[in-house]
C-alpha positions as a Markdown table, in Angstrom:
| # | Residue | x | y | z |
|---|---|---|---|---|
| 1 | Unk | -77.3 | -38.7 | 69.4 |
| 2 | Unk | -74.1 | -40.0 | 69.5 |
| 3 | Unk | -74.6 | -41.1 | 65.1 |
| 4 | Unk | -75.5 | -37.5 | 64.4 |
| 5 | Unk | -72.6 | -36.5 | 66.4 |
| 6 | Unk | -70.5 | -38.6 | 64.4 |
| 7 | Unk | -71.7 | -37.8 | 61.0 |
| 8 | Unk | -71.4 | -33.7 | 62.3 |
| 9 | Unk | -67.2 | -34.3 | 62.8 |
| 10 | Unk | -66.9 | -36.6 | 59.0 |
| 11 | Unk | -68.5 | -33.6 | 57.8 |
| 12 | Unk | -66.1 | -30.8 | 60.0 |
| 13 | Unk | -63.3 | -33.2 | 58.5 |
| 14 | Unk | -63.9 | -32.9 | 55.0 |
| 15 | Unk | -64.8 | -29.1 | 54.9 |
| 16 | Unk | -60.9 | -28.6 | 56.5 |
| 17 | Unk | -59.5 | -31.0 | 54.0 |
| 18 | Unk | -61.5 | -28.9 | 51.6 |
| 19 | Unk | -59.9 | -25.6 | 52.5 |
| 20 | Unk | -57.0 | -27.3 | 53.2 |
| 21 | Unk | -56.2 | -28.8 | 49.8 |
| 22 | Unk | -57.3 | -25.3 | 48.3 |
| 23 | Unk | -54.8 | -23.7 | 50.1 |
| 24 | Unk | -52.3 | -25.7 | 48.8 |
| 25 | Unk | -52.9 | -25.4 | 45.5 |
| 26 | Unk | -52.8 | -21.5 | 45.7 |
| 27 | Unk | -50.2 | -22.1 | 47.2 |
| 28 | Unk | -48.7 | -23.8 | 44.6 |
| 29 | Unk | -49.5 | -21.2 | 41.9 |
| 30 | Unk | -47.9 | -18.5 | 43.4 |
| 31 | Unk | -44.6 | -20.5 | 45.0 |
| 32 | Unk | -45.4 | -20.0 | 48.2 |
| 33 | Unk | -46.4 | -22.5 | 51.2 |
| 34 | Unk | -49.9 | -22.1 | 53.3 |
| 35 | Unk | -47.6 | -22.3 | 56.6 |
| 36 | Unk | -45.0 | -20.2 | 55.7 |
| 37 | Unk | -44.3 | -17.2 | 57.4 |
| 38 | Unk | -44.9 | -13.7 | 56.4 |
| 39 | Unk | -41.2 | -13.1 | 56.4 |
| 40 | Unk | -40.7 | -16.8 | 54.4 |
| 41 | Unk | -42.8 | -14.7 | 51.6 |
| 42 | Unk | -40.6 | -12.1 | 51.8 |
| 43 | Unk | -37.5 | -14.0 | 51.8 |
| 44 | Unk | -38.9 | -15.8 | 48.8 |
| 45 | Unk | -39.9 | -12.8 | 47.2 |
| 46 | Unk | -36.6 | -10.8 | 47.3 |
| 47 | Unk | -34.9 | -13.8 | 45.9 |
| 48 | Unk | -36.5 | -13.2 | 42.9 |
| 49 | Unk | -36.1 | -9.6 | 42.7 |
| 50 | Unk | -32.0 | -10.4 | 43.3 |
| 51 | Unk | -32.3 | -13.0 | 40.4 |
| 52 | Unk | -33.8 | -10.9 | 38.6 |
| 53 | Unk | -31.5 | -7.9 | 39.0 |
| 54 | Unk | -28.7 | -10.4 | 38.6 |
| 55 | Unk | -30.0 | -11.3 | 35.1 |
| 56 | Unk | -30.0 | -7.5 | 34.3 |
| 57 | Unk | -26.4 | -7.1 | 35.6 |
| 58 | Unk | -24.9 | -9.7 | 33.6 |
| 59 | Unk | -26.7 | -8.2 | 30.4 |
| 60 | Unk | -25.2 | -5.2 | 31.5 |
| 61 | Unk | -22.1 | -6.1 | 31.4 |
| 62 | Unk | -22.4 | -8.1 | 28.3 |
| 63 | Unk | -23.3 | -4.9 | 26.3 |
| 64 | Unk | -20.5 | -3.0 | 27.9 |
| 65 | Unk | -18.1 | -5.7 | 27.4 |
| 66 | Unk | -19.0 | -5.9 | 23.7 |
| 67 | Unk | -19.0 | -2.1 | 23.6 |
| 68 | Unk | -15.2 | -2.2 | 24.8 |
| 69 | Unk | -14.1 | -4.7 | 22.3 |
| 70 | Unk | -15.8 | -2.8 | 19.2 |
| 71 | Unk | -14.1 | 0.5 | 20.5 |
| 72 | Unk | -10.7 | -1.8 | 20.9 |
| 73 | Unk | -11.4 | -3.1 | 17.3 |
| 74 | Unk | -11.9 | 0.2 | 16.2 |
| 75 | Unk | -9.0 | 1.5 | 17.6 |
| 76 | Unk | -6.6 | -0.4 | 16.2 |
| 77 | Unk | -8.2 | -0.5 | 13.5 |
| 78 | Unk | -7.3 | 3.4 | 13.3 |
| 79 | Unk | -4.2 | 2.8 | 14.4 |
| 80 | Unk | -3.3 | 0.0 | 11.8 |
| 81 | Unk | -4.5 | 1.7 | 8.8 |
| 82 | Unk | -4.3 | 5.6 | 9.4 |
| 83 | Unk | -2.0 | 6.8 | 12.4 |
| 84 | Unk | 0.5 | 4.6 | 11.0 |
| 85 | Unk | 0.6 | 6.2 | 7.7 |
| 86 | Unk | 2.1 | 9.4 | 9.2 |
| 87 | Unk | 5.5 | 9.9 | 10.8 |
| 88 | Unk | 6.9 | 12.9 | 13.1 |
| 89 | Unk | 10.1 | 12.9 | 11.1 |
| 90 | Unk | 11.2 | 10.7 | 8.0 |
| 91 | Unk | 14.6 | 12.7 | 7.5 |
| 92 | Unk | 16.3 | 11.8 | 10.3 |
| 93 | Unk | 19.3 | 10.5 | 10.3 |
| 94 | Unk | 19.2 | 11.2 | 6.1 |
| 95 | Unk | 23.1 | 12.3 | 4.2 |
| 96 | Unk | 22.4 | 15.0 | 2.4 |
| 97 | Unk | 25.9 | 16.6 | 1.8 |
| 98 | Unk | 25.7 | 15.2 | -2.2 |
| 99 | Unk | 22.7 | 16.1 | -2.7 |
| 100 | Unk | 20.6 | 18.8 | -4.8 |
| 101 | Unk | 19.2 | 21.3 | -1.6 |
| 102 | Unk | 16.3 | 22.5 | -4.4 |
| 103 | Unk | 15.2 | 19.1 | -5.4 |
| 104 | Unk | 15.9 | 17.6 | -2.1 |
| 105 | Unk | 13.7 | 20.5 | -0.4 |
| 106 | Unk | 10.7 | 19.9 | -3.0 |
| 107 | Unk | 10.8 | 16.1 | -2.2 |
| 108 | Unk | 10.8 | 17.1 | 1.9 |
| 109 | Unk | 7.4 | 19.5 | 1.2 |
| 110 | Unk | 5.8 | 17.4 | -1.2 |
| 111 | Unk | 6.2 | 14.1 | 1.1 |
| 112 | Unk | 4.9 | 16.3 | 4.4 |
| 113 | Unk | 4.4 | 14.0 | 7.4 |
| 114 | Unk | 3.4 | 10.9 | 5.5 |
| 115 | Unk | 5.1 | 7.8 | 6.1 |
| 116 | Unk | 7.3 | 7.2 | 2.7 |
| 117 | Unk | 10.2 | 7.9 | 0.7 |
| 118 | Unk | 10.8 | 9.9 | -2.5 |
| 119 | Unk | 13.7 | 9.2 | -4.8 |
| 120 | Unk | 14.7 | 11.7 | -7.2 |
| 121 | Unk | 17.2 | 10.4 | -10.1 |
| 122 | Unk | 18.9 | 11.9 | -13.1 |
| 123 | Unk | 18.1 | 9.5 | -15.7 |
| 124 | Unk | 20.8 | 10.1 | -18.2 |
| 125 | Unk | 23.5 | 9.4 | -15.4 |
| 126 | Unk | 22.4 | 7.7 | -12.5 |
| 127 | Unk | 22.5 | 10.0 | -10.2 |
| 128 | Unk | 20.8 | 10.1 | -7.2 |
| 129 | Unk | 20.0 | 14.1 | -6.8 |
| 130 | Unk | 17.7 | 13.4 | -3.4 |
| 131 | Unk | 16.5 | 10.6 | -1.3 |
| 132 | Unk | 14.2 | 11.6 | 1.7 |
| 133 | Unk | 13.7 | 9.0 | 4.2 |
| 134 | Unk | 16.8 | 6.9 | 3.5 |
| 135 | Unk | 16.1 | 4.4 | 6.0 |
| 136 | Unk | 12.8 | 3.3 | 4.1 |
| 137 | Unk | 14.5 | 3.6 | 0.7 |
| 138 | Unk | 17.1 | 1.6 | 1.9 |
| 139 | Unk | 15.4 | -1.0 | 3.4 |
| 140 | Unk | 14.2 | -4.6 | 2.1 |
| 141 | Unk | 11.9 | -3.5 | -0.3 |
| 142 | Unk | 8.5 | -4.4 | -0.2 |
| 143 | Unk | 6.1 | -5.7 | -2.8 |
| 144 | Unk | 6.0 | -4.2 | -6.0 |
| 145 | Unk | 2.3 | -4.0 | -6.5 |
| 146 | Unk | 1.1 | -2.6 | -9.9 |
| 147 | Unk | 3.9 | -1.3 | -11.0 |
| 148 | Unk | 5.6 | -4.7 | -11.6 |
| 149 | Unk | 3.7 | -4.5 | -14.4 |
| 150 | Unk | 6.2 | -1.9 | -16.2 |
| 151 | Unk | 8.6 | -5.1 | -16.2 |
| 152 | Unk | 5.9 | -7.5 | -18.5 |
| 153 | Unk | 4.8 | -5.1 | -20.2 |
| 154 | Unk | 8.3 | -4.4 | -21.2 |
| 155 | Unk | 8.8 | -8.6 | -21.7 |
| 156 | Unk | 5.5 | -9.0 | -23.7 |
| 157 | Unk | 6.5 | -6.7 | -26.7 |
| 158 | Unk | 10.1 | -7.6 | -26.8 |
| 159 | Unk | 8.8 | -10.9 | -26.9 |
| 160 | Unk | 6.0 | -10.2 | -29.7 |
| 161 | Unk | 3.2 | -11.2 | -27.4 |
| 162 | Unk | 1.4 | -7.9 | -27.7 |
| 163 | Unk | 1.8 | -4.2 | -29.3 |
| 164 | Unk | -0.1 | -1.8 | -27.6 |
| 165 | Unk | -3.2 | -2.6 | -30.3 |
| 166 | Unk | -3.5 | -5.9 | -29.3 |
| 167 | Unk | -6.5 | -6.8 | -27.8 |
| 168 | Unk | -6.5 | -9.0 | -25.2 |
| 169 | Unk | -9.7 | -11.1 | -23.7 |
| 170 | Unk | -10.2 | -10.6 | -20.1 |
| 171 | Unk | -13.1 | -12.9 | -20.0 |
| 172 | Unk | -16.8 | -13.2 | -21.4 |
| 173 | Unk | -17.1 | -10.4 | -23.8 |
| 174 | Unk | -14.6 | -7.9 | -22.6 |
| 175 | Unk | -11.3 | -7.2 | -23.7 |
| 176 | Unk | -8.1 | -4.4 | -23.4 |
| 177 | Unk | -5.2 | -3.6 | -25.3 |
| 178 | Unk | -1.8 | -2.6 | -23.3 |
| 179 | Unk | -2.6 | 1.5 | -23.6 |
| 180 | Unk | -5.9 | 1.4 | -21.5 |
| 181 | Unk | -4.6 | -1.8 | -19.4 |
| 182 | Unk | -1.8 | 0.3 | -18.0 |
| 183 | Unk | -3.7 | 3.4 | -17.7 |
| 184 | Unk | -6.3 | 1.9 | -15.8 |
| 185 | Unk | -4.1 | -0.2 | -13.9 |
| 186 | Unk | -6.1 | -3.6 | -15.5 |
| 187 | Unk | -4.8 | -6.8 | -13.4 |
| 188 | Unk | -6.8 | -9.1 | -15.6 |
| 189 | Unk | -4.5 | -8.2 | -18.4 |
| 190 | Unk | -1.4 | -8.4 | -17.1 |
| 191 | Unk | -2.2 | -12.1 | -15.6 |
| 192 | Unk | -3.3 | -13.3 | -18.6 |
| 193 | Unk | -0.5 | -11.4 | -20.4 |
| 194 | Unk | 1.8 | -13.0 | -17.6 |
| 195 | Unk | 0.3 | -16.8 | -18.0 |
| 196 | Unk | 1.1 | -16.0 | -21.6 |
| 197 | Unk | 5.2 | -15.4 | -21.0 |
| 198 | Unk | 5.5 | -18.1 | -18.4 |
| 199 | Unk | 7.4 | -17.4 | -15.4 |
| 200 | Unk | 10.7 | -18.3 | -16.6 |
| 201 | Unk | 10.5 | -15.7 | -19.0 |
| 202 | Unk | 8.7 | -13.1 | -16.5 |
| 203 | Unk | 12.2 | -13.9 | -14.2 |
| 204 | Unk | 14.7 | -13.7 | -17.3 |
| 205 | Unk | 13.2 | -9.9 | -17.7 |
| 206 | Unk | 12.7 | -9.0 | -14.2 |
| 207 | Unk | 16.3 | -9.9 | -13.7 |
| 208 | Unk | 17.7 | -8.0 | -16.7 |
| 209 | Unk | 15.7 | -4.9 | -15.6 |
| 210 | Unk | 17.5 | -5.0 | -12.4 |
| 211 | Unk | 15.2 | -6.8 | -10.1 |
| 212 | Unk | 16.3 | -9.4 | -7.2 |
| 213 | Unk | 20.1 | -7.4 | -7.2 |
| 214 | Unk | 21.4 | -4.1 | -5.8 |
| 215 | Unk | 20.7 | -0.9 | -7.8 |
| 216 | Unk | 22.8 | 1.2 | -6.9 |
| 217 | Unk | 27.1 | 0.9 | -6.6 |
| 218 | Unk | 28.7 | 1.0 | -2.9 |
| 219 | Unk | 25.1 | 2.7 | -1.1 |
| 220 | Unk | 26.1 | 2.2 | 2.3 |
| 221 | Unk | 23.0 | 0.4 | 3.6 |
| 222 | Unk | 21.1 | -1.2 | 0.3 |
| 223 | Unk | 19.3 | -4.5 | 0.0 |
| 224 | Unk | 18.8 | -6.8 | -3.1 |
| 225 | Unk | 14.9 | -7.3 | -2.2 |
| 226 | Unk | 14.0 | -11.0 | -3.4 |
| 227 | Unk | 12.6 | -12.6 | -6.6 |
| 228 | Unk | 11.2 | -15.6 | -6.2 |
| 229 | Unk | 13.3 | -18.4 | -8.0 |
| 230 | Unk | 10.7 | -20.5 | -9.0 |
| 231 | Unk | 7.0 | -19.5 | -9.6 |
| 232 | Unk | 4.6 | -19.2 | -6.7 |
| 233 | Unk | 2.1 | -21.3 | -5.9 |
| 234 | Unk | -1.4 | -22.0 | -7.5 |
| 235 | Unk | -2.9 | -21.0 | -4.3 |
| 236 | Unk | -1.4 | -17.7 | -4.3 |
| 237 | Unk | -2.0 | -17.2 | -8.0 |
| 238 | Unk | 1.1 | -18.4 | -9.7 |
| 239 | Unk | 2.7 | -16.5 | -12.7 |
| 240 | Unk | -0.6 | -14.2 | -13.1 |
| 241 | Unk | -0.7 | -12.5 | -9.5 |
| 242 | Unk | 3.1 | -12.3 | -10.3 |
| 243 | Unk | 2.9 | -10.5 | -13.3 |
| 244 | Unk | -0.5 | -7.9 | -12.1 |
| 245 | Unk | 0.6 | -7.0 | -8.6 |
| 246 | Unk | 4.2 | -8.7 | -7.5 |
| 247 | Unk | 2.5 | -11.3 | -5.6 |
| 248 | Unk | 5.7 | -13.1 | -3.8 |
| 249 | Unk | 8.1 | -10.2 | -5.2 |
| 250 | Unk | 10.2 | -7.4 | -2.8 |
| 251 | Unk | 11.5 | -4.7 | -4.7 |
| 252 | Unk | 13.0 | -1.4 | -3.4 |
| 253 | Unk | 12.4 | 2.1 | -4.7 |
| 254 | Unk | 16.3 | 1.9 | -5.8 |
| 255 | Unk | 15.6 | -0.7 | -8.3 |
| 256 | Unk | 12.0 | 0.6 | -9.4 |
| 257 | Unk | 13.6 | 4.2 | -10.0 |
| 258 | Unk | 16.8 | 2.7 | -12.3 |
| 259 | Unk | 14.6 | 1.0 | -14.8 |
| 260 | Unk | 12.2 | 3.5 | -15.0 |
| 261 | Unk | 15.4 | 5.9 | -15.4 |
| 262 | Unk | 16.6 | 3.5 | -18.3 |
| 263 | Unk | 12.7 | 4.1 | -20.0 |
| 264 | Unk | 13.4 | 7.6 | -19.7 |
| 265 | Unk | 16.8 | 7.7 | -21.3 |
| 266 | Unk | 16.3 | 4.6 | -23.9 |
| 267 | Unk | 17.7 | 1.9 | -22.7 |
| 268 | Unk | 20.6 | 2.8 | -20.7 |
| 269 | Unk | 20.2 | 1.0 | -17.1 |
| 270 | Unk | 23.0 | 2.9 | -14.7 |
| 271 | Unk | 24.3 | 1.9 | -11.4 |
| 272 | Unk | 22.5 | 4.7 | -9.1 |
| 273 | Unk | 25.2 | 6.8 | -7.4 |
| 274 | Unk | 24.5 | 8.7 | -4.6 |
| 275 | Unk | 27.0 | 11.3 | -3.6 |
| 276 | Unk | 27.7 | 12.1 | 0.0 |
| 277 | Unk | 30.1 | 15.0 | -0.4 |
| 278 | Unk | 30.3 | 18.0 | -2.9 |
| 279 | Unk | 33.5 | 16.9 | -3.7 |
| 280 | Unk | 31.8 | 13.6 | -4.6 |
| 281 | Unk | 29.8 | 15.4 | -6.7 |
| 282 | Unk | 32.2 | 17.4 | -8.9 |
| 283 | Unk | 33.9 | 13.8 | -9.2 |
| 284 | Unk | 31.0 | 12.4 | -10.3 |
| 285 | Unk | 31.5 | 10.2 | -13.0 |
| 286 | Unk | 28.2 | 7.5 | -14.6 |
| 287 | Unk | 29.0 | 4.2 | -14.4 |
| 288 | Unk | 26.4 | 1.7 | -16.7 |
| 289 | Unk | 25.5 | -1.4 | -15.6 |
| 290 | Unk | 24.3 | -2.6 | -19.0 |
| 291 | Unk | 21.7 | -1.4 | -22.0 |
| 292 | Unk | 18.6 | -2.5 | -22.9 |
| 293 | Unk | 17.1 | -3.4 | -25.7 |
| 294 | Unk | 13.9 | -1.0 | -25.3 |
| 295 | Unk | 14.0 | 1.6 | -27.0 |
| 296 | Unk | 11.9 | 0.9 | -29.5 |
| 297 | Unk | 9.2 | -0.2 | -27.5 |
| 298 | Unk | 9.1 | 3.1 | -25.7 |
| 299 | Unk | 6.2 | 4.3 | -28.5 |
| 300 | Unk | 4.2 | 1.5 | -27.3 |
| 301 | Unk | 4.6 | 1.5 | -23.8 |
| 302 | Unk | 4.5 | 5.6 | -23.1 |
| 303 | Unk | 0.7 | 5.9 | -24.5 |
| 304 | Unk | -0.1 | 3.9 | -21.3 |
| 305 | Unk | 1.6 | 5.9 | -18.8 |
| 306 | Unk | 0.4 | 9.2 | -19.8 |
| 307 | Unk | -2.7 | 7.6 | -19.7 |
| 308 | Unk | -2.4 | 6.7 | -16.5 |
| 309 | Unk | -1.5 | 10.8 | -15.2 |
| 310 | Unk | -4.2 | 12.4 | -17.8 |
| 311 | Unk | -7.2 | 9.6 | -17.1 |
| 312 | Unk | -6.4 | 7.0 | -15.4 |
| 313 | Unk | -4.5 | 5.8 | -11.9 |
| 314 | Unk | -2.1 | 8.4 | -11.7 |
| 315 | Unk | -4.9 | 12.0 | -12.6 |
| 316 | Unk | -4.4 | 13.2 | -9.0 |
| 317 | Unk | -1.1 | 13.8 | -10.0 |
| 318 | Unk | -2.8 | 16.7 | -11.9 |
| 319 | Unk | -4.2 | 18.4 | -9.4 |
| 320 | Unk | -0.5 | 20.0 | -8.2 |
| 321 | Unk | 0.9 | 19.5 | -11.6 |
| 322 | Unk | 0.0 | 20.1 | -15.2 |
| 323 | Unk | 2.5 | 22.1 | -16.9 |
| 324 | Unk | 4.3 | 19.3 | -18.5 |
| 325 | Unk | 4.4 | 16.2 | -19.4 |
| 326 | Unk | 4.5 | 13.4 | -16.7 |
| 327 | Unk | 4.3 | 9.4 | -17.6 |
| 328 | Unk | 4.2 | 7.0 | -14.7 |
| 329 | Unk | 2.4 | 3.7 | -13.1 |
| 330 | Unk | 1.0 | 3.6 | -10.1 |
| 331 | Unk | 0.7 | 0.4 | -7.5 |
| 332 | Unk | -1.1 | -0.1 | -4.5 |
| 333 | Unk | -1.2 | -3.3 | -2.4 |
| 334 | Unk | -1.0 | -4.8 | 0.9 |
| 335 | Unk | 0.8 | -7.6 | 2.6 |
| 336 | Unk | 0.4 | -9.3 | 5.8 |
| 337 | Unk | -1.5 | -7.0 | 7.3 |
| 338 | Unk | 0.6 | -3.4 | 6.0 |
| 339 | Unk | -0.5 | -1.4 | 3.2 |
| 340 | Unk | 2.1 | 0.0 | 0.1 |
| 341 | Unk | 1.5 | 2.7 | -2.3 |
| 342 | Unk | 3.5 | 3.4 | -5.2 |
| 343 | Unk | 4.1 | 5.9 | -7.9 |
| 344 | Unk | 7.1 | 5.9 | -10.2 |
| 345 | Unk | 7.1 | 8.5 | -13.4 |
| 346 | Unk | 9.6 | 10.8 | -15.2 |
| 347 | Unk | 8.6 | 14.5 | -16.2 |
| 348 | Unk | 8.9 | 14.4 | -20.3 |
| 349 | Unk | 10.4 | 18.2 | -20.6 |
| 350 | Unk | 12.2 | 19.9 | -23.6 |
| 351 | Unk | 14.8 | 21.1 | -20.8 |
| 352 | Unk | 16.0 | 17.4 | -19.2 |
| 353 | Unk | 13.9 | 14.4 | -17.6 |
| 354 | Unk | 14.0 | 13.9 | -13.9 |
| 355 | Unk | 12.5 | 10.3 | -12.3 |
| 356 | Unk | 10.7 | 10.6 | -9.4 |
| 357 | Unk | 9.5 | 7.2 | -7.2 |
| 358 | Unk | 7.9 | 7.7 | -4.2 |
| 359 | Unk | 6.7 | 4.8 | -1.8 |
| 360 | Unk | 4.3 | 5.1 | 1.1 |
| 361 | Unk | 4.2 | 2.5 | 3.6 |
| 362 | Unk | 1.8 | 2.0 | 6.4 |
| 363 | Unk | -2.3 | 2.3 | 6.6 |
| 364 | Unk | -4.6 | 4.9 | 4.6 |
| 365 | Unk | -4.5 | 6.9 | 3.0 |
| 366 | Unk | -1.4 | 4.7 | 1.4 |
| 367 | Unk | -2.3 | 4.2 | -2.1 |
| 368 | Unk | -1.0 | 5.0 | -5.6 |
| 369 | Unk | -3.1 | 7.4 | -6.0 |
| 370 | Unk | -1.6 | 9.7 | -3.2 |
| 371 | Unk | 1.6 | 8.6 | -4.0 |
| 372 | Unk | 1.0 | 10.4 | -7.4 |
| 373 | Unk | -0.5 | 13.4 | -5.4 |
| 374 | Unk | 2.7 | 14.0 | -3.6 |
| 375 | Unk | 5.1 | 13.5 | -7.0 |
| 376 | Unk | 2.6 | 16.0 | -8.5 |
| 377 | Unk | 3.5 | 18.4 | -5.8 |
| 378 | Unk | 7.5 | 18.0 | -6.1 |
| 379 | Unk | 7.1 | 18.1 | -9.9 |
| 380 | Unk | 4.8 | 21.6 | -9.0 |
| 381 | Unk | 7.6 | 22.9 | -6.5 |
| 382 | Unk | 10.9 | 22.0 | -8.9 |
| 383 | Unk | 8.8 | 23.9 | -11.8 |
| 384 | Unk | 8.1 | 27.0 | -9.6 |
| 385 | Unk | 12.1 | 26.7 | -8.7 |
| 386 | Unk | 12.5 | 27.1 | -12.8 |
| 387 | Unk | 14.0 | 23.4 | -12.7 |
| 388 | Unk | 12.8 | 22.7 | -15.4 |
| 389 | Unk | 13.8 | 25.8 | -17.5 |
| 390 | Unk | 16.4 | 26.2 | -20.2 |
| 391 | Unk | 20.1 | 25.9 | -18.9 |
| 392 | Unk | 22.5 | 28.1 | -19.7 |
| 393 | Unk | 25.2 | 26.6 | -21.7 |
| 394 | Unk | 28.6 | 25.8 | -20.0 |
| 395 | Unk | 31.7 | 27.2 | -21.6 |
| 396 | Unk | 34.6 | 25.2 | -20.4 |
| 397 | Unk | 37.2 | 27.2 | -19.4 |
| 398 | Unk | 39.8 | 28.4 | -21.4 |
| 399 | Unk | 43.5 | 26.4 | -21.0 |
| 400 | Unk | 46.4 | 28.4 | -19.4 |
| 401 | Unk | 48.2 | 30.8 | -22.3 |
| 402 | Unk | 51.5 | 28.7 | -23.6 |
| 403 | Unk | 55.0 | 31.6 | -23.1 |
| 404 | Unk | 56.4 | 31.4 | -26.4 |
| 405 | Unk | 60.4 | 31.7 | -26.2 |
């Protein structure tokens, strides 16, 4: 009796081990013990819903966090490269006693809110007949971009390089002569055109044609700009980003607008003179810096720059204006960070030649392009003003009658 009751309790033993050890492993599979509590379930339960919900905060936040930043990137990105192309008002603080009210007011229109400056210059004197933003005209200059590429062109056919024939190999199969290179703006041209010339020659020219000195003669306020006195480096491009878009070069609208000024007249380079008062201006008297030795190269180099306003660059400029004849090179760059678009041309008339520059500064849409859009609008307002009409001829006035005794 007392065996069977023995063998009856091994066997009660091992069936509660049995359950037991089950227990434990269901236990195990679902993270919970067999003597915990109903409310240690719980406990254990809602800590894995507030991990959980944790988790979903943080990747949340994430998202919004990169959300903010892209809208911050975007933002300055507007900022950077369109609100600051626009400016409330770019005349302040501008003398405009000297100057012509009818070209002056054509520049003002034509220029509208954008962030620039336009220069108007008589070419066959030097003087300056309006200068909008004369702060920004003024100031250090900035670089040259494409149109730096009015200067070699100038120094390859003096030097024989090239006539505007020449065909020059860009690479591969493809090659360019000087008409279509400055039409279309070509910077492989002009940097293997540049390599050709060699920088000390590039700097003789550049510093004949007025660059790296003041333009004008006593203009309260203008700077030099900067040409480089030795070549820049490989790692910028050397001579050849020199010579296709004034890598390293600062040049101001002053000295861009007296050499194109000297193209339009033949060779004459004036001091620019702007004249504050009208009695300034009936005094007014041109005073030449020196002459160049271009006028024969004119034929070769104006086939480009009509090029450039009837195909090429410069064709917005024929949207506003197509009456008469414009030539001019645009340029459009950046540099740390700011954008620079230029335009610089003279109106080939029967009546005179005016040279318009005008330089934008600032984020899109600064380009040449719109540069020549807005030059194309002050060449449409002076024509509609008859500025470019025939002049009446001036009869000086007659001497005072001698008394005869």
């Amino acid at each position: 009796m007392n065996a069977q009751a023995g063998k009856t309790a091994q066997l009660f033993v091992l069936i509660t081990s049995t359950i037991w050890l089950g227990q434990l492993g269901w236990a195990a599979t679902i993270g919970t013990h067999p003597l915990s509590s109903t409310r240690g379930k719980s406990r254990s339960v809602t800590e894995n819903q507030r991990a959980r919900r944790h988790m979903r905060h943080l990747a949340r936040t994430r998202v919004v966090r990169s959300r903010t930043i892209a809208s911050l990137k975007r933002r300055h990105y507007y900022e950077r490269f369109y609100t600051s192309s626009y400016s409330s008002d770019v005349t302040e603080g501008d003398n405009t006693a000297g100057e012509e009210a009818v070209v002056r007011q054509a520049a003002i229109d034509a220029l509208g809110n954008m962030n620039g400056t336009v220069l108007a210059i008589e070419p066959t004197s030097g003087r300056i007949l309006a200068m909008v933003n004369q702060k920004l005209a003024l100031s250090s200059g900035a670089q040259p971009c494409s149109t730096i590429k009015l200067s070699v062109a100038l120094a390859a056919l003096t030097e024989g390089i090239i006539t505007k024939e020449t065909e020059v190999r860009l690479g591969g199969r493809s090659q360019m002569n000087l008409t279509l290179a400055l039409a279309h703006s070509n910077n492989a041209y002009f940097e293997a055109v540049g390599r050709q010339l060699g920088f000390e020659k590039v700097a003789h020219y550049a510093h004949l044609y007025g660059l790296g000195e003041l333009a004008g003669y006593h203009i309260s306020g203008e700077t030099p700009g900067v040409y480089p006195e030795e070549e820049i480096s490989s790692r910028l491009g050397g001579v050849g980003k020199m010579c296709s878009f004034g890598e390293g070069i600062s040049m101001t609208p002053l000295q861009l607008g007296a050499l194109v000024a000297a193209m339009a007249n033949g060779g004459t380079l004036y001091y620019l003179q702007h004249p504050l008062t009208p009695l300034e201006v009936a005094s007014f008297q041109p005073m030449v810096k020196r002459h160049l030795d271009i006028a024969g190269l004119m034929p070769e180099i104006s086939d480009g720059m009509a090029g450039a306003v009837h195909y090429g660059t410069a064709r917005s400029l024929r949207v506003n204006f197509d009456q008469e004849e414009v030539l001019g090179k645009t340029g459009t760059c950046s540099h740390a960070g700011t954008r620079f678009g230029w335009f610089a041309s003279y109106a080939n008339t029967s009546y005179g030649r005016v040279v318009i520059v005008v330089f934008l500064e600032g984020g899109r849409p600064t380009f040449g392009p719109k540069a020549a859009e807005i030059a194309g609008h002050m060449y449409r307002n002076l024509y509609d003003h008859a500025f470019f009409a025939a002049k009446p001829a001036v009869i000086p006035a007659a001497g005072p009658l001698s008394s005869s005794n």
